[in-house]
MIVO-646123 format. One record per atom (N, C-alpha, C): residue in one letter; x, y, z. Coordinates in steps of 0.2 Angstrom, whole numbers, padded with zeros to 4 digits, always signed. Each point is the difference from the previous one (the first is absolute). Example, Ala and Ser with C-alpha at 12.3 -4.5 7.8 and 13.67 -1.06 7.14 Angstrom:
<sites>
A+0066-0028+0039;A-0004+0006+0000;A+0004+0006+0000;S-0002+0005-0004;S+0004+0006+0001;S-0004+0005+0003;
</sites>
This chain:
<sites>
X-0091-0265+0070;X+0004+0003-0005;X+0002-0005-0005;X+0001+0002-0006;X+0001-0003-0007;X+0008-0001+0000;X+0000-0005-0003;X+0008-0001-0001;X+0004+0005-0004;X+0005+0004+0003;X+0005+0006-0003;X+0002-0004-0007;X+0000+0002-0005;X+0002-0002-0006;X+0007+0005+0000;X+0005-0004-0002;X+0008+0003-0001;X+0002-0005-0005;X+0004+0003-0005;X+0006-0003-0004;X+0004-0005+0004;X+0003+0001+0004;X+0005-0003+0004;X-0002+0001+0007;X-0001-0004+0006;X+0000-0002+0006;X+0005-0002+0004;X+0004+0003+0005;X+0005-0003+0003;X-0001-0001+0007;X+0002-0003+0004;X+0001-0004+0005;X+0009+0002+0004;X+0001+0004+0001;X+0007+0000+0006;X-0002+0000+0005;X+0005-0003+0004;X+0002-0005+0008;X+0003+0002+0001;X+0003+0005+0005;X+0005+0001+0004;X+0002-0002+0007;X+0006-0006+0000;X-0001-0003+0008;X+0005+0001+0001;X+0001+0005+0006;X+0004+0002+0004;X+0003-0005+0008;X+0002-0001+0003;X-0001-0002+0007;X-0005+0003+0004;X+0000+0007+0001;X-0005+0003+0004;X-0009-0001-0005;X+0001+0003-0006;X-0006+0002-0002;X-0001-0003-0006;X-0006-0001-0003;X-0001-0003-0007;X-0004+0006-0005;X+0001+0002-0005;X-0003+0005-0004;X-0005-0003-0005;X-0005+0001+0000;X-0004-0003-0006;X-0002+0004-0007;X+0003+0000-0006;X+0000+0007-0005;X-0004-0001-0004;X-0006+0004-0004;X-0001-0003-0005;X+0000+0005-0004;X+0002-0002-0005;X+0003+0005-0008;X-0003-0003-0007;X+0003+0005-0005;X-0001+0000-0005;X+0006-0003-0006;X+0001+0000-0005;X+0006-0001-0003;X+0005+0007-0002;X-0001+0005+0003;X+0002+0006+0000;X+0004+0002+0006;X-0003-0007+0005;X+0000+0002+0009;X-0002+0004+0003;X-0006+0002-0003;X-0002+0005+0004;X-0005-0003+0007;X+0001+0003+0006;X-0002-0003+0007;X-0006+0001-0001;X-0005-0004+0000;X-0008+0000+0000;X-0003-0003+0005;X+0004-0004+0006;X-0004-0001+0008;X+0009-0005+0001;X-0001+0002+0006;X+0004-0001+0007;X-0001-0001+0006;X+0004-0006+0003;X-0003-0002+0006;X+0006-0003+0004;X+0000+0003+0006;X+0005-0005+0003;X-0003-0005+0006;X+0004-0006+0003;X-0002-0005+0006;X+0007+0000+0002;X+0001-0001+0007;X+0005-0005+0002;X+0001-0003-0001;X+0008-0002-0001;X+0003-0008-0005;X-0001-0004+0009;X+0002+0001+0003;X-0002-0005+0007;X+0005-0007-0003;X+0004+0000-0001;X+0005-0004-0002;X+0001-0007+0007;X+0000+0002+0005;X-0001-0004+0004;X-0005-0005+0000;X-0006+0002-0002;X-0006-0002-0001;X+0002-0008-0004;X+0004+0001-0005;X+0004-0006-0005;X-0005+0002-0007;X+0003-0004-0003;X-0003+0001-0009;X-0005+0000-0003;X-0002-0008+0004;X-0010+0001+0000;X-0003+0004-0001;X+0001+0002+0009;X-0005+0006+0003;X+0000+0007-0004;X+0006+0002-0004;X+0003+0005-0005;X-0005-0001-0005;X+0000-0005-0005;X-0004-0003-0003;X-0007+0001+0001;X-0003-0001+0005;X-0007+0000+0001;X+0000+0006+0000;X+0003+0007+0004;X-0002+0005+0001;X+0002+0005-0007;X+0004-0003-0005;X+0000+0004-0006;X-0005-0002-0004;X-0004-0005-0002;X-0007-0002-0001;X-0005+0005+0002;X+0000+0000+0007;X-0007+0004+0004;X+0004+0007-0003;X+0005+0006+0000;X+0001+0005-0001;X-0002+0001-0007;X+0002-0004-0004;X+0000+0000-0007;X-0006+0001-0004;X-0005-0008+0004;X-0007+0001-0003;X-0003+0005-0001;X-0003+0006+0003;X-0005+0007-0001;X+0004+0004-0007;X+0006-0003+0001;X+0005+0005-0007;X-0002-0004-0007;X+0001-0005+0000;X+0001-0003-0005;X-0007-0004-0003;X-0006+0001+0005;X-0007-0003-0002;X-0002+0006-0007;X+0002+0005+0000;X-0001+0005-0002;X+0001+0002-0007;X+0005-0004-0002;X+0006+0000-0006;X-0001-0006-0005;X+0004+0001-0005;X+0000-0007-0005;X+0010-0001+0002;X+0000-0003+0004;X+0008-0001-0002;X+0004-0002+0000;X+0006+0002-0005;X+0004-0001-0004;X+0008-0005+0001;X+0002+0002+0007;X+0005-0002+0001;X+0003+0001+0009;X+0004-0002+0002;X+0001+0002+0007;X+0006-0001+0000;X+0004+0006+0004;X+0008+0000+0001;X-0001+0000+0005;X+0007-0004+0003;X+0003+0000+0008;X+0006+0003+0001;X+0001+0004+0004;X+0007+0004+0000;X+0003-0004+0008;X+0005-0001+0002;X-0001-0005+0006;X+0009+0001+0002;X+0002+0000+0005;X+0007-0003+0002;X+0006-0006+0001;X+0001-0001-0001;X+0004-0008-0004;X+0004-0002+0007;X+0002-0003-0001;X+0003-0006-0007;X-0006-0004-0002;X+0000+0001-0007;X-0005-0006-0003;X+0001+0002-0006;X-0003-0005-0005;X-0002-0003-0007;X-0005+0002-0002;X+0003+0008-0005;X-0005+0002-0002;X-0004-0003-0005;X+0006-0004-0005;X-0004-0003-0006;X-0007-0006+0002;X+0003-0004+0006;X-0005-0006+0003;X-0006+0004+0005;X+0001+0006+0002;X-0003+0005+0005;X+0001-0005+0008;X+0007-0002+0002;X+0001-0004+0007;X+0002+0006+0003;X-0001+0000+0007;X+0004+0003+0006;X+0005-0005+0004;X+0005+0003-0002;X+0003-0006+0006;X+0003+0005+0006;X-0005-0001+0004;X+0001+0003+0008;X+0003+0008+0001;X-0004+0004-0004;X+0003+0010+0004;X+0000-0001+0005;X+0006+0002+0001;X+0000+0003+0008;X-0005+0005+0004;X-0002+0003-0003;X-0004+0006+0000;X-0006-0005+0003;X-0001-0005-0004;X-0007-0004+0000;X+0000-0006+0006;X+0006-0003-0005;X-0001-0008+0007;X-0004-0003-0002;X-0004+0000-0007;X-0003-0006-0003;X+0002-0008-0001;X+0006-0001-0001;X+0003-0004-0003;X-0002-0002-0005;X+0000-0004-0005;X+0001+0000-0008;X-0008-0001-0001;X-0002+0004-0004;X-0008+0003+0000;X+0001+0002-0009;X-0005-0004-0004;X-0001-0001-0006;X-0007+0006-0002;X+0004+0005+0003;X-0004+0009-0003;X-0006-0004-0007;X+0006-0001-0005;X-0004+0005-0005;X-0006-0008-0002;X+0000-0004+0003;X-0005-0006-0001;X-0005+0001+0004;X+0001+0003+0008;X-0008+0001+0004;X+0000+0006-0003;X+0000+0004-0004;X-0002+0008-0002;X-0005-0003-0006;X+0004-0003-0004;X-0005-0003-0006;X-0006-0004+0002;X+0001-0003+0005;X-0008-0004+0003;X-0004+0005+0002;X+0002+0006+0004;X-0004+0005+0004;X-0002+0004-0009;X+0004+0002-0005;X-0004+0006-0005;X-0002-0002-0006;X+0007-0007+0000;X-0004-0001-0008;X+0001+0002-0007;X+0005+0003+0001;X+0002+0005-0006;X+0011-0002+0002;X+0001+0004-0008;X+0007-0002+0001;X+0002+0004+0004;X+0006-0001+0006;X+0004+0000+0006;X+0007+0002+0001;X+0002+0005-0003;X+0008-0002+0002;X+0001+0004+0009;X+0006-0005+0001;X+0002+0003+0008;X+0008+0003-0004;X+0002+0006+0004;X+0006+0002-0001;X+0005+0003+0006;X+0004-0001+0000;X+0004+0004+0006;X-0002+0008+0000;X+0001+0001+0006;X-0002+0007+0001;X+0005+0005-0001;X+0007-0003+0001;X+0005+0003-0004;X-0002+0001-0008;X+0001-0003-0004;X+0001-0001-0005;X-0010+0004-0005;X-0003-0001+0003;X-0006+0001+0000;X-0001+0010+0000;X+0007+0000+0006;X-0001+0007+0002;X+0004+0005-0006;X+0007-0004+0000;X+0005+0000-0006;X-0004+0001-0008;X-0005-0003-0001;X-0004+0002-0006;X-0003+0005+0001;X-0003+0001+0006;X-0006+0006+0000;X+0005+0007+0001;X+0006-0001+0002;X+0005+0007-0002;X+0002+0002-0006;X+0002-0006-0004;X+0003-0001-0006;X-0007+0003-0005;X-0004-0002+0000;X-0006+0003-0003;X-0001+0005+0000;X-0004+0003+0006;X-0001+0005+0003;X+0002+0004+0004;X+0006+0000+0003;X+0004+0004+0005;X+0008+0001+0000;X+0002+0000+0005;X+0007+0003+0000;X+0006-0005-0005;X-0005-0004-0004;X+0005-0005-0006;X-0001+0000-0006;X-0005+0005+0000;X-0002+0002-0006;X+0005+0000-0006;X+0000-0002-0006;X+0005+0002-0006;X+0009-0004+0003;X+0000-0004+0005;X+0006-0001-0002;X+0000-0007+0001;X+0006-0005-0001;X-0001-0007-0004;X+0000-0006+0006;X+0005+0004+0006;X+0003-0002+0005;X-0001+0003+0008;X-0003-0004+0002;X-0003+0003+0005;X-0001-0006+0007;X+0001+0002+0005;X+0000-0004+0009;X-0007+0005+0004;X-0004-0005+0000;X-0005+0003+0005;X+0003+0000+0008;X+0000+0001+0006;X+0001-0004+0005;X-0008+0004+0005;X-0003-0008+0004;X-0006+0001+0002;X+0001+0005+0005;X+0006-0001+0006;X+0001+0003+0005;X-0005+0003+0004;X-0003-0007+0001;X-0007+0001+0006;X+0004-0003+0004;X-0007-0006+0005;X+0001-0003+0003;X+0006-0006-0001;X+0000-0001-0007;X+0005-0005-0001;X+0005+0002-0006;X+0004-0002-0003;X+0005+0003-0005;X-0001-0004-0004;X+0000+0002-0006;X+0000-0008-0009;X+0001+0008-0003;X+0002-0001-0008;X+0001+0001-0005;X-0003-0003-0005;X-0002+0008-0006;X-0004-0003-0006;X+0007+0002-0003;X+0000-0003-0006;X+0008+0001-0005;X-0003+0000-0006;X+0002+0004-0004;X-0004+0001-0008;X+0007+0000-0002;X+0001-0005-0004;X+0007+0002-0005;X-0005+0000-0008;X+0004+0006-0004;X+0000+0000-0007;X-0009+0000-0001;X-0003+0001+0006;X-0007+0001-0003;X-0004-0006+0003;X+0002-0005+0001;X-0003-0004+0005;X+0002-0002+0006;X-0006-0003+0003;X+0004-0003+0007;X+0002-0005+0000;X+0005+0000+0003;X+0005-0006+0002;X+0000-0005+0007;X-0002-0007-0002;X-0001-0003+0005;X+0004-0006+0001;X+0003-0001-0003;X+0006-0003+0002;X-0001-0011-0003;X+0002-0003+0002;X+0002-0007-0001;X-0007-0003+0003;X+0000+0001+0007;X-0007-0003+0004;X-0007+0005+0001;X+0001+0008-0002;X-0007+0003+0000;X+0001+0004+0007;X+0008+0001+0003;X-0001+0002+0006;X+0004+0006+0000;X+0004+0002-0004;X+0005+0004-0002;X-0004+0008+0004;X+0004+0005+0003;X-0003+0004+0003;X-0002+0002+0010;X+0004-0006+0001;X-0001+0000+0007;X+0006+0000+0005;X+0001+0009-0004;X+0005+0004+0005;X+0002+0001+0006;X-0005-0003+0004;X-0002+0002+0007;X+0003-0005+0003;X+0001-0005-0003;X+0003-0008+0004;X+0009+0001+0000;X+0002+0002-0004;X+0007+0002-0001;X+0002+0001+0007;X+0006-0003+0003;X+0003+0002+0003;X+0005+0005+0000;X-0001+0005+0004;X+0002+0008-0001;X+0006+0001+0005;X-0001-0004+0005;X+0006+0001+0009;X-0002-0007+0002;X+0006-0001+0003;X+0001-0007+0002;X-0005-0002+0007;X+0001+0006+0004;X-0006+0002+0005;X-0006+0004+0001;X-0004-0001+0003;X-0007+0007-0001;X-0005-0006+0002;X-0007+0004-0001;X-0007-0004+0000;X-0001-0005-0002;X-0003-0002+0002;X-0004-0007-0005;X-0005+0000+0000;X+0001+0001-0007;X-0006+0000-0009;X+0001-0003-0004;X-0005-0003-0003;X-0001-0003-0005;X+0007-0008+0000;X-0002-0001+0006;X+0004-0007+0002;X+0007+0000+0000;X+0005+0007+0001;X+0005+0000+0001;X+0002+0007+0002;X+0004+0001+0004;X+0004+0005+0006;X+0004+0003-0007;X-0002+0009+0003;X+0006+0002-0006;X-0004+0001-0007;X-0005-0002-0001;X-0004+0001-0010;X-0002+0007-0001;X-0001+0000-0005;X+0000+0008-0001;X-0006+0003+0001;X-0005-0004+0000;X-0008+0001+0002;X+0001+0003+0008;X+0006-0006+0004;X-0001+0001+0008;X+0002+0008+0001;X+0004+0005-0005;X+0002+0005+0001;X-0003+0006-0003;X-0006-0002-0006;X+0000+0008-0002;X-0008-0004-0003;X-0003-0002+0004;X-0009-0002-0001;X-0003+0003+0005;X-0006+0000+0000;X-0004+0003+0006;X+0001-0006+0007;X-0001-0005-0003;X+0002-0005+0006;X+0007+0000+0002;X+0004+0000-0005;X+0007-0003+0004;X+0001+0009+0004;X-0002+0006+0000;X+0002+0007+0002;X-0004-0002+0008;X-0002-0002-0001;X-0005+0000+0008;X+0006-0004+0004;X+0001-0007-0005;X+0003-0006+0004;X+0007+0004+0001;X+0004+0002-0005;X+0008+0005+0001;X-0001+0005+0007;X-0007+0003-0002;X+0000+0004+0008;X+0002-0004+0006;X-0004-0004+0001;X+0001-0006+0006;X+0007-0003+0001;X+0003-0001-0007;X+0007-0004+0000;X+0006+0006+0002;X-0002+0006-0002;X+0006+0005+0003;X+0001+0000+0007;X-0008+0002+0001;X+0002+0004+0006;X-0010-0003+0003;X+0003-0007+0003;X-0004-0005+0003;X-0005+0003+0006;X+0005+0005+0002;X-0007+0003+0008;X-0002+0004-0001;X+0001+0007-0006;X-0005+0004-0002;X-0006-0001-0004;X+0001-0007-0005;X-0003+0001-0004;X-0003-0007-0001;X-0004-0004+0003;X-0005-0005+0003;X-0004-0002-0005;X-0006+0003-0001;X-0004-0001-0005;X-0002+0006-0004;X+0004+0002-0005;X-0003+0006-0003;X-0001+0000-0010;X-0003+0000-0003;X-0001+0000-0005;X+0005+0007-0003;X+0000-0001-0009;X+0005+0006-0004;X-0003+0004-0001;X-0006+0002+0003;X-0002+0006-0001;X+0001+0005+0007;X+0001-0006+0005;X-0001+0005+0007;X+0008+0001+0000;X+0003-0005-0004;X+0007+0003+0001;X+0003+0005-0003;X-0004+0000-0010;X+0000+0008-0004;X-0003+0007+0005;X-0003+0000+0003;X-0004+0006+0006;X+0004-0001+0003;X+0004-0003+0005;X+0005+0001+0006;X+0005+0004-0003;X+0002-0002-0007;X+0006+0003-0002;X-0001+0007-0004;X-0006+0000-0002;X-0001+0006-0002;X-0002+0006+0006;X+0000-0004+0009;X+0000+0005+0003;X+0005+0000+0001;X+0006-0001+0001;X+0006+0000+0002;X+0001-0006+0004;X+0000-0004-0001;X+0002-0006+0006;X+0007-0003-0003;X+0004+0001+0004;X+0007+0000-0003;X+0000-0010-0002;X+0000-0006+0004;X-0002-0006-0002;X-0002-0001-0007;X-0010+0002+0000;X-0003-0002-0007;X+0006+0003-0007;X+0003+0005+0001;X+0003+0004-0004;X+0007-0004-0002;X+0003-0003+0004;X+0005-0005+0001;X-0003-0007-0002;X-0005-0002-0003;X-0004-0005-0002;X-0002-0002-0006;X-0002+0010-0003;X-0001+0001-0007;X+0005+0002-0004;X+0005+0002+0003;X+0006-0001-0003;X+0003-0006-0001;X+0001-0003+0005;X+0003-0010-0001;X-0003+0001-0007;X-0008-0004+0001;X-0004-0002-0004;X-0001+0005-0007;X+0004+0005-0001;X+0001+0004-0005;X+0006-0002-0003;X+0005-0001+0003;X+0006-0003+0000;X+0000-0006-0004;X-0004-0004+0003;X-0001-0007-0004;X-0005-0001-0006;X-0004+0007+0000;X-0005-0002-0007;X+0006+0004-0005;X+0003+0004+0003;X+0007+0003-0008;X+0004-0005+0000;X+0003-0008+0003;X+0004-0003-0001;X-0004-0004-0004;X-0008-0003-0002;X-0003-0004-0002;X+0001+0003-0007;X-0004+0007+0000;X+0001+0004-0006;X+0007-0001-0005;X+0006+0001+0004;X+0005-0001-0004;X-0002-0007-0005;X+0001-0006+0006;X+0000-0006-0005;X-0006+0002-0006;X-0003+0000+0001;X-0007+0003-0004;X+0003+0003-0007;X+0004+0006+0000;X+0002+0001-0003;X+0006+0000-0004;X+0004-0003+0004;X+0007-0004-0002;X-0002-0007-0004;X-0006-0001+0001;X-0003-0006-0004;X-0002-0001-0007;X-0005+0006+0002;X-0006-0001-0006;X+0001+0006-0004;X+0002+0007+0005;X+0000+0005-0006;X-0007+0004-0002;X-0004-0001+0005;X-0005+0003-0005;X-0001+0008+0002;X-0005+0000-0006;X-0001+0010-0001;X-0004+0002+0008;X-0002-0004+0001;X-0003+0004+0008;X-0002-0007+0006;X+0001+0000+0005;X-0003-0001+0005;X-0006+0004+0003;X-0002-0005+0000;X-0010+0004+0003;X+0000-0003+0008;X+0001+0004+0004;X-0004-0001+0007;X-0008+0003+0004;X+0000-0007+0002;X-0007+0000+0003;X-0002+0003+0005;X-0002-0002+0004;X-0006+0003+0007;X+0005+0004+0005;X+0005-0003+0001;X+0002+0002+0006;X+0005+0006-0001;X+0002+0000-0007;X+0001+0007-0004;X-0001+0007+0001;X-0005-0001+0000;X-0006+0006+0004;X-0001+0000+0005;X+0000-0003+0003;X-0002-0002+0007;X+0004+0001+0006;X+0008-0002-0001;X+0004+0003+0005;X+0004+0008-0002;X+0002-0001+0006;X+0002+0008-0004;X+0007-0001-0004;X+0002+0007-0004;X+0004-0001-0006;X+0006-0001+0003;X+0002-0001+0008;X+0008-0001+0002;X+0001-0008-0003;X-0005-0004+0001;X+0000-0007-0006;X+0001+0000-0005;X-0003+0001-0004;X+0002+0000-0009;X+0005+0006+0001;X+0003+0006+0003;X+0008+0002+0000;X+0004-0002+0001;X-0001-0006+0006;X+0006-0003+0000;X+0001-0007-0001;X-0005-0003-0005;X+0001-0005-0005;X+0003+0005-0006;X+0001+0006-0003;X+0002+0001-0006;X+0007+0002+0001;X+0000+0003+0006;X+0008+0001+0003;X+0003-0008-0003;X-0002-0005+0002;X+0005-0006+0003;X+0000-0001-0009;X-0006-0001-0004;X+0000+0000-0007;X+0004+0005-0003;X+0002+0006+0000;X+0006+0004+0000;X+0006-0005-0001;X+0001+0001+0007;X+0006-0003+0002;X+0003-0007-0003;X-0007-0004-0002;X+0004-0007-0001;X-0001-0003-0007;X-0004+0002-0001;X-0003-0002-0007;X+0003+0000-0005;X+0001-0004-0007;X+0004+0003-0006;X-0001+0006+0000;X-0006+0002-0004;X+0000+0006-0003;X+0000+0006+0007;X-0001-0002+0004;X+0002+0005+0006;X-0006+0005-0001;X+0001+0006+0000;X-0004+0005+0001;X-0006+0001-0005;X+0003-0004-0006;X-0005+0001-0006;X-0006-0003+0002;X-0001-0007+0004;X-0003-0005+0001;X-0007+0005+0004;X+0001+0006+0004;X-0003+0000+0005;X-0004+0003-0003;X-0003+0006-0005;X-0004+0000-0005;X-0005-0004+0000;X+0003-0005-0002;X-0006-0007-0003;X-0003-0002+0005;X+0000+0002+0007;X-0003-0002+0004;X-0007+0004+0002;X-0005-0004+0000;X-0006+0003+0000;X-0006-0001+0005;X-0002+0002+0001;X-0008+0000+0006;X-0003+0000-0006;X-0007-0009+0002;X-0006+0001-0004;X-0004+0005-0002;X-0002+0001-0006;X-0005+0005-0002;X-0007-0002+0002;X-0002-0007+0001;X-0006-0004-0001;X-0002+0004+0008;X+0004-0002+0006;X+0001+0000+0006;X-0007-0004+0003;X-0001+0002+0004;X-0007-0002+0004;X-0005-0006-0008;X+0000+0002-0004;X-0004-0005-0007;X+0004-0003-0004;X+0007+0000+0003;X+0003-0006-0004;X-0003-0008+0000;X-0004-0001+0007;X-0003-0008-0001;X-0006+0000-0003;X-0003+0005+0000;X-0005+0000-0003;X+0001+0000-0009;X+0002+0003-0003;X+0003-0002-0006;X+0002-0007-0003;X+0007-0001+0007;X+0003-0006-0003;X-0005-0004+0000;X-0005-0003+0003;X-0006-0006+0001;X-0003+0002-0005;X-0002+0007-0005;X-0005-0002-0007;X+0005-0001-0003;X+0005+0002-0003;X+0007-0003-0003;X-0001-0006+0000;X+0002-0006+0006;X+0000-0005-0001;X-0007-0002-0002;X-0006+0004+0001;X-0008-0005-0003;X+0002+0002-0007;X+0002+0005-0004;X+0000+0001-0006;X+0004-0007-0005;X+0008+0000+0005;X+0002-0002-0003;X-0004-0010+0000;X-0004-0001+0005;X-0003-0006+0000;X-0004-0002-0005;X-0002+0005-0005;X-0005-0001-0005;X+0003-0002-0005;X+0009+0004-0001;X+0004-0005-0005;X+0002-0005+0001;X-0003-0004+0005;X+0003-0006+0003;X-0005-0006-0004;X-0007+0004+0002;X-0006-0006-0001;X+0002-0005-0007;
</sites>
């Protein structure tokens, strides 16, 4: 087969803890081949490496290409493209966007997946048209993209967005290197860990999905769980918006995913606490993107790598 001739060629990455997404698009984004692999995170960074080369090859022999975006979870330096150790990952400080440039060859940006995601709503989805806007990942782990006044905001060191570290309750699970963060309360990891910390003998090894299905059959526990943990995602949302004010809060994966007694009884607590009280709870939004929000944010970031070169 002859080389696909395009205006624009892009290259997005989406590296999850569980799964890595391979996307290729256009400058439009439009999806033109997809591919997932396990991240195998345990495996270490290397091995990560070699195996996004071997997935990549058969996509990219094919193409002339242009750019490659990395959409990814933090803490890390997006302008340097450094990881300095996600939890999710366990890599310890791993210089992303330098082996990515060896492995394509083409300009490179690495970007938080928050922020990355926070673009692709802002664009394209439930941030469309307004100036101010908080993504939250609310998957496996918790971060925030922040868009003030039309850009994103990364603060003094490039780390700005890492809402999930905040300590929420002086007690609770341990996430993301401290007991009580707000990740340990309303992430897919810390929900599983919360189960375990409430109520230790029923709830051993169970993941937040088994615990969304328990409660949506009635199990009086999971439901005592997802409330907590609804509890403390409305308590975050105040600061959120006791701070920053923006026209909408966008929530991610687990938005959808559990049932609506969570995001109810996060907006109850945003009711009750928040300046604007009732007004506030409006702006709160489930993604439009849903299930394709990482897939966008990763061309996003290759697009945006070409005004890098």
């Amino acid at each position: 087969m002859g080389v696909i001739k395009l205006s624009v060629y892009l290259l997005g990455i989406d590296v999850g803890g569980t799964k890595t997404a391979i996307i290729l698009g256009d400058e439009d984004f439009h999806i033109i081949d997809r591919k997932e692999f396990p991240t195998n995170p345990e495996g270490g960074f290397r091995a990560f490496l070699e195996h996004l080369s071997i997935n990549t090859a058969p996509m990219i022999n094919k193409v002339d290409l242009n750019a490659v975006g990395i959409s990814i979870g933090g803490p890390l330096d997006a302008r340097k493209g450094i990881l300095y150790n996600p939890p999710h990952l366990g890599w310890g400080t791993a210089p992303l966007g330098e082996e990515m440039r060896k492995i394509f060859y083409v300009p490179v940006k690495v970007e938080h997946d928050a922020k990355a995601g926070a673009l692709a709503e802002w664009k394209m989805g439930a941030g469309k048209g307004f100036l101010n806007i908080v993504f939250l990942t609310l998957g496996t782990g918790l971060g925030a993209g922040i868009i003030v006044n039309g850009k994103v905001y990364r603060g003094a060191s490039n780390t700005a967005g890492e809402v999930g570290h905040i300590r929420i309750e002086k007690d609770g699970p341990l996430v993301y290197g401290k007991v009580g963060s707000w990740e340990a309360y309303c992430s897919g990891d810390g929900i599983s860990k919360l189960a375990h910390f409430m109520f230790p003998l029923h709830f051993v090894d169970v993941t937040a999905a088994e615990i969304s299905n328990l409660a949506i059959s009635g199990d009086s526990k999971a439901v005592k769980v997802l409330r907590k943990s609804g509890e403390y995602l409305g308590k975050g949302l105040v600061i959120l918006f006791d701070i920053l004010d923006p026209d909408r809060i966008i929530l991610g994966s687990l938005s959808w995913r559990l049932p609506d007694l969570w995001i109810d009884t996060a907006k109850d607590v945003v009711k009750r606490e928040a300046l604007e009280g009732k007004k506030a709870v409006p702006r709160i939004v489930k993604s439009e993107l849903r299930e394709k929000i990482g897939d966008f944010a990763a061309l996003i970031v290759a697009f945006e790598a070409m005004g890098q070169a």
